[in-house]
C-alpha positions as CSV (number, residue, x, y, z in Angstrom):
1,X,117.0,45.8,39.2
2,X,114.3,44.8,41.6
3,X,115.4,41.8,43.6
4,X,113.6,38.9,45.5
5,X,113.8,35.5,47.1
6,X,112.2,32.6,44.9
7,X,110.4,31.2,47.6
8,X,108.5,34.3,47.6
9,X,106.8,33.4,44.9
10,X,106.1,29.6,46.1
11,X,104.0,31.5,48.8
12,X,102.0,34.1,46.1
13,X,102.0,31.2,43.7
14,X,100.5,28.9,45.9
15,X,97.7,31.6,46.9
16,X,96.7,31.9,43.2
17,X,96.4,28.2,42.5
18,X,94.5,27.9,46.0
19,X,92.1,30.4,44.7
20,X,91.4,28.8,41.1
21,X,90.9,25.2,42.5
22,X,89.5,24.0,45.8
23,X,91.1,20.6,45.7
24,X,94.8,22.3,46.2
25,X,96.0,22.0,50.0
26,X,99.4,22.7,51.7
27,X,101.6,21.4,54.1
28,X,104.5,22.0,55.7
29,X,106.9,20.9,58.5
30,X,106.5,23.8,61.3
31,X,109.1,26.1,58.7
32,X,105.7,27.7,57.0
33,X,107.0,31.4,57.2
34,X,110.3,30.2,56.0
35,X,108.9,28.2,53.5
36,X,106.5,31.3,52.2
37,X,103.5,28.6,52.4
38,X,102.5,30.9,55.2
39,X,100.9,32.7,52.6
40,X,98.6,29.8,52.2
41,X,97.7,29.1,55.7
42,X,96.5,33.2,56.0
43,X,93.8,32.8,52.9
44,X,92.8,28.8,53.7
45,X,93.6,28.0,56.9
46,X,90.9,25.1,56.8
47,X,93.3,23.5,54.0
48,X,96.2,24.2,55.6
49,X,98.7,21.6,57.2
50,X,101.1,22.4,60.2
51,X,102.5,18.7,60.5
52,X,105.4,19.9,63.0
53,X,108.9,18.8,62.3
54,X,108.6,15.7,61.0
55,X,109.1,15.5,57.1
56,X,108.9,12.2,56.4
57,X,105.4,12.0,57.8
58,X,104.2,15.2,55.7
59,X,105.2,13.3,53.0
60,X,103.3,10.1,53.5
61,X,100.3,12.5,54.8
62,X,100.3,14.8,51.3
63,X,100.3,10.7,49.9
64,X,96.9,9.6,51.5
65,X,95.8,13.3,50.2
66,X,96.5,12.8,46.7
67,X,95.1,9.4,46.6
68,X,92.1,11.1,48.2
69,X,91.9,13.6,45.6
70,X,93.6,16.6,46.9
71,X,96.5,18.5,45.2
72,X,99.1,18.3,48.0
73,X,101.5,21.0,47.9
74,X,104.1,19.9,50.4
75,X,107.0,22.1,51.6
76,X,110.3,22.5,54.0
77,X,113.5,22.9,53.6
78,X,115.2,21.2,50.6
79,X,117.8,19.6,52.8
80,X,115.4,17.9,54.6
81,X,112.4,17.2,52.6
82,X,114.9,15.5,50.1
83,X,116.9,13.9,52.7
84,X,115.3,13.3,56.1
85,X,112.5,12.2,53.5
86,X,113.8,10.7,50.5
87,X,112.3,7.3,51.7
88,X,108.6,8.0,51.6
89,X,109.3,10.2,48.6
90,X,110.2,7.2,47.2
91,X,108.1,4.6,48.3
92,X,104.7,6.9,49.2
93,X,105.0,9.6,45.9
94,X,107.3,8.1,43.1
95,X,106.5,4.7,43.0
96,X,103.0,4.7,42.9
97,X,103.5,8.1,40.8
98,X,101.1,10.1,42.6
99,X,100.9,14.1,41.8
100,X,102.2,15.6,44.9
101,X,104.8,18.6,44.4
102,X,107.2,19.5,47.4
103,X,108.7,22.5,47.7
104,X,112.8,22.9,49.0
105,X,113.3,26.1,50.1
106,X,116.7,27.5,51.4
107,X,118.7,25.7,48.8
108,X,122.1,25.8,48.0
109,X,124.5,27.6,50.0
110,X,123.2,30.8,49.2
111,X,121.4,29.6,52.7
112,X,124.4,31.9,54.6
113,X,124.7,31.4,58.3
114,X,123.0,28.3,58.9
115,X,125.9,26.6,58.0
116,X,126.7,23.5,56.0
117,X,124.4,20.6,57.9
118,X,121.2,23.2,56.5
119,X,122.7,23.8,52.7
120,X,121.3,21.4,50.6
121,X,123.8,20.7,47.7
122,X,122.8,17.1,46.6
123,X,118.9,17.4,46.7
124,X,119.0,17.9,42.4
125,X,120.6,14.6,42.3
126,X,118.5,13.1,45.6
127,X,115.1,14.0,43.5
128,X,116.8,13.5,39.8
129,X,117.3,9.9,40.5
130,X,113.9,8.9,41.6
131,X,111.7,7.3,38.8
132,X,108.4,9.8,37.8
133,X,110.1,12.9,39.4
134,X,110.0,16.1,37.6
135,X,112.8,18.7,39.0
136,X,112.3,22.4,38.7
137,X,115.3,24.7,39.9
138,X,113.9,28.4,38.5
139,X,116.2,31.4,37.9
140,X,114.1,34.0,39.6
141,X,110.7,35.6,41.6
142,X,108.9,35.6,38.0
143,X,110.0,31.8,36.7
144,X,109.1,29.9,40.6
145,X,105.9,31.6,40.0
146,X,105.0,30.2,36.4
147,X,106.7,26.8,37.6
148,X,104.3,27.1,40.4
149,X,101.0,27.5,38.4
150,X,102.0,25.0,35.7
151,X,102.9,22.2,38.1
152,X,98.8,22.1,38.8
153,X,98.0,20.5,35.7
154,X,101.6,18.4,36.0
155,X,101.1,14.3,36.3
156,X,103.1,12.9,38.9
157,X,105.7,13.9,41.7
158,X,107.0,17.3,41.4
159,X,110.1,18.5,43.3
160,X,110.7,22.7,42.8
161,X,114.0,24.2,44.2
162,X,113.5,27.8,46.0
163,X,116.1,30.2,47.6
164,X,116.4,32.2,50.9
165,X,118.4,34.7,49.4
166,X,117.1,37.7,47.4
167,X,117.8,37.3,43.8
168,X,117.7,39.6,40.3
169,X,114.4,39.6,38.5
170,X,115.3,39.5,34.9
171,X,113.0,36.8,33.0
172,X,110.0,37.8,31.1
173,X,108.2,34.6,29.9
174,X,104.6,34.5,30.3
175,X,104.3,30.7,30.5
176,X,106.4,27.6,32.1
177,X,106.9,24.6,30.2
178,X,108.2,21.4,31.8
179,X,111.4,20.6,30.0
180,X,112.4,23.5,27.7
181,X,115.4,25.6,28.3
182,X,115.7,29.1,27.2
183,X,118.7,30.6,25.3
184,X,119.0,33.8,27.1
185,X,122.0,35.3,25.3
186,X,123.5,33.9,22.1
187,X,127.6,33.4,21.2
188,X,129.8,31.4,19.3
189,X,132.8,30.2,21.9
190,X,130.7,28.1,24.4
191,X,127.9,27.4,25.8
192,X,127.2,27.9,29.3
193,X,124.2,26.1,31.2
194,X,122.8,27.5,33.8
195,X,119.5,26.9,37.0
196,X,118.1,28.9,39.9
197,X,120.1,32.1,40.5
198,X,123.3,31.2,38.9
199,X,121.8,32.1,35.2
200,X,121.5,36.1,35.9
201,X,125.4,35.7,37.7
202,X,126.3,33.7,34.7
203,X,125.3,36.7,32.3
204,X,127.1,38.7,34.1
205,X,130.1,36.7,34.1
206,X,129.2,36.2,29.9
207,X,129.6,40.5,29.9
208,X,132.9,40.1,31.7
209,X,134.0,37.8,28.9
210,X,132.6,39.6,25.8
211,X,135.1,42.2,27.0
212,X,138.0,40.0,26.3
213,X,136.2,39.3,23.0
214,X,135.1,35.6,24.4
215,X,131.2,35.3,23.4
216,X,129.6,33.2,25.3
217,X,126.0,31.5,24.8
218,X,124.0,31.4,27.9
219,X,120.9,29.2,28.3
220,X,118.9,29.2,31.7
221,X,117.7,25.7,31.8
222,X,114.9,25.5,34.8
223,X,113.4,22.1,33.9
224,X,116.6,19.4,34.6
225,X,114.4,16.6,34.5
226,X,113.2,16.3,31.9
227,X,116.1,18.0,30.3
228,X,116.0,20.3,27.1
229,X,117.8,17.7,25.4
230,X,117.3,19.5,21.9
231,X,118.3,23.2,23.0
232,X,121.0,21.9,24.8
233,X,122.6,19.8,21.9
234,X,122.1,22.7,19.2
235,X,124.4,25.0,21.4
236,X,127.0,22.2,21.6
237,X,127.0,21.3,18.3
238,X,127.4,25.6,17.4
239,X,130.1,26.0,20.3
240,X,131.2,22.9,20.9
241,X,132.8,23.5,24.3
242,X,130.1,23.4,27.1
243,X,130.1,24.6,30.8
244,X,127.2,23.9,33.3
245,X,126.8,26.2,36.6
246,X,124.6,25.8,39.5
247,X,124.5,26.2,43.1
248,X,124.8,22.5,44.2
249,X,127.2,19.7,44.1
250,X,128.9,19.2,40.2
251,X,128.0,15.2,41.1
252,X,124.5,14.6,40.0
253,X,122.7,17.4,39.1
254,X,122.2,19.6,36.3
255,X,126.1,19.6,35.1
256,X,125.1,15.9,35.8
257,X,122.6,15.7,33.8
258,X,123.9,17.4,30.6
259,X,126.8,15.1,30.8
260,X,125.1,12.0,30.4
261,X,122.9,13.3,27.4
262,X,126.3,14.9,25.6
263,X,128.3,12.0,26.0
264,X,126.2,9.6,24.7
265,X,124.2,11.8,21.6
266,X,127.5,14.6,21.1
267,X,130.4,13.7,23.4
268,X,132.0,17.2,23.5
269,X,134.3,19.2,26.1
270,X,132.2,20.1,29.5
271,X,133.3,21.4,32.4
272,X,131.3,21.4,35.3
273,X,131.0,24.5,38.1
274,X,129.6,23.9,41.4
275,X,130.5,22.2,44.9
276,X,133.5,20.5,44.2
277,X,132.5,17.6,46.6
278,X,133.2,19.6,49.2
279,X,130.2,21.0,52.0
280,X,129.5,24.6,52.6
281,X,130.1,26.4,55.7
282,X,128.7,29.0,58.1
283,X,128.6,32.6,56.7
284,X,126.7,35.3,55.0
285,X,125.6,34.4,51.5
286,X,128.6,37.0,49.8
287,X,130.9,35.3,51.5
288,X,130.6,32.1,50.9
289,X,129.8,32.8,46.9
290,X,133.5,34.7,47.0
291,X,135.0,31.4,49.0
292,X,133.1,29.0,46.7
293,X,133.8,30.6,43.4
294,X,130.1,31.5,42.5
295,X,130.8,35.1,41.7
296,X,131.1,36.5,38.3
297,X,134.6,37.6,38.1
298,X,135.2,34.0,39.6
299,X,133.0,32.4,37.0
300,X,134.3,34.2,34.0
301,X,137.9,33.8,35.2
302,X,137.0,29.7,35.0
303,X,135.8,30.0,31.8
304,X,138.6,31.9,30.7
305,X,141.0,29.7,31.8
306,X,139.4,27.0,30.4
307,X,138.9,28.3,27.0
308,X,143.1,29.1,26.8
309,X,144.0,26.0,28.3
């Protein structure tokens, strides 16, 4: 199966929507050919933006752009365009609900060697709490692109979550749509939730299962705010027992999310699988999945365990 890194597709992504309207410009703070937006400054470097390592100002610059007219496209890494930033996020983007979409890349702690101060685990819950903000975490290459081109014609802040690391490419949609979830294998045990690369490592871990005759439903859900609030309740009601998995702390984000829907519309057993409060560490991406329990053997074992307990 071919495999590649999510923010690959930010860069192609960006490229397209650059060539089908004028008004689209990107920025980004001196991490450009991390970032992919690279790709952008090579076809339009008159509407490209270095602003240097300083996030907080990109943010407030790809503001004044938006109120201008432009379609600010703002990117660096998620841990600190969420965090070094949040502020002017807030203030400059949310509250006056301007359309500006940033770009995290190197999410998660899939991030590898950088070590824990780069790994962004809370930026879901960071950008989920902010009023206006849409939050995107795609599964793979082909899912950031679509994200990408719909978020043009999105109203409002826009915050999509890319990876460093090379990922499957397994989806086949031909279209994004803010705020639905996909059921991407069916079952009758429980339902297990899934964003960003977890969902192909969460099939896998569903194939592990179905050999111990556990059938597991498994819905990649890339739009967590707004949530797929209807998708997600149907597969409760039919399995009642639900399990959310992502690559970021279990406080706040999309295991988050599904808990405060459930337990006020169809409070039901969930079991969250993530950071368990904890920070990441220096070391290659394996590694720290086997350490952090983010395999599939690890993830079906948790399920397993679960289930018979």
């Amino acid at each position: 199966m071919d495999k590649k890194a999510t923010r690959e597709a930010y860069g192609k992504a960006l490229v397209d929507i650059g060539k089908k309207d004028e008004l689209v410009v990107a920025l980004d703070a001196d991490l450009s050919g991390s970032t992919k937006s690279s790709e952008f400054k090579k076809a339009y470097p008159h509407r490209f933006f270095n602003m240097g390592i300083a996030e907080s100002n990109m943010v407030d610059v790809a503001a004044g752009m938006a109120l201008s007219g432009l379609k600010p496209y703002a990117s660096s890494f998620a841990v600190f365009v969420t965090g070094r930033a949040f502020e002017p996020v807030r203030q400059s983007i949310c509250y006056p609900n301007l359309h500006v979409v940033l770009c995290g890349s190197h999410s998660g702690i899939s991030v590898g060697e950088d070590g824990g101060s780069h790994q962004a685990i809370v930026d879901i819950a960071l950008m989920r709490s902010l009023p206006n903000m849409k939050v995107i975490v795609p599964a793979d290459y082909n899912e950031t692109y679509l994200a990408v081109v719909a978020s043009l014609d999105m109203e409002g802040p826009v915050y999509i979550r890319t990876s460093r690391a090379k990922s499957p490419i397994f989806t086949d949609d031909t279209t994004f749509k803010l705020g639905k979830a996909k059921v991407v294998k069916e079952g009758k045990d429980a339902t297990v939730v899934a964003c960003g690369m977890m969902t192909y490592i969460a099939l896998e871990a569903s194939e592990l299962l179905r050999k111990d005759g556990i059938e597991i439903e498994v819905i990649n859900s890339p739009s967590i705010k707004p949530l797929d609030e209807e998708t997600i309740y149907n597969s409760a009601k039919k399995t009642n027992r639900v399990f959310s998995i992502e690559e970021h702390s279990v406080i706040g984000g999309l295991g988050g999310a599904i808990s405060e829907f459930l337990s006020e519309h169809y409070p039901v057993f969930i079991h969250k699988i993530g950071m368990d409060d904890v920070f990441g560490e220096s070391g290659t991406k394996d590694d720290l999945f086997c350490k952090y329990g983010f395999t599939k053997e690890a993830i079906a074992k948790r399920i397993k365990d679960k289930l018979n307990g």
